[in-house]
C-alpha positions, 0 to 999 in steps of 0.5 A: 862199896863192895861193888866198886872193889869188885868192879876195880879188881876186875878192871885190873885184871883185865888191864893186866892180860891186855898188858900182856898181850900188848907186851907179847905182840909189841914190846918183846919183839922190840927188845928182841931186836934192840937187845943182841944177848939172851941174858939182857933181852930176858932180863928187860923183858923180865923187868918190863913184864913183872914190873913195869906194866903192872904199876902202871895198871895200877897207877891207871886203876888208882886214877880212876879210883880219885876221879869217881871220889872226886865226882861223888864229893862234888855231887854231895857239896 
């Protein structure tokens, strides 16, 4: 047990600097040239960057997480 918590903290940080970088080379210069304001160009980036992509890491992790429980079940029965 202690090697899949290990495992699937490790992939989510991996996920979240993939993100991250993801976020810097596509995202925040799509709002950049979407949004005309500072203020509204650093609060969507703020938004997509601290919230968005984080919960969609972990609904990513969560998933794999429910498919390996359901492939280990399945071998027991």
């Amino acid at each position: 047990m202690k090697n899949i918590v290990i495992k699937y903290t490790l992939l989510l940080m991996g996920l979240l600097i993939i993100s991250v970088f993801i976020h810097y080379g596509t995202i925040f210069p799509l709002i950049e040239m979407i949004c005309k304001s500072a203020i509204c160009c650093n609060f969507f980036n703020a938004m997509t960057l601290m919230i968005g992509e984080p919960v969609i890491c972990i609904i990513i992790i969560v998933f794999l997480i429910n498919h390996k429980e359901k492939q280990y079940y399945d071998s027991i029965s």
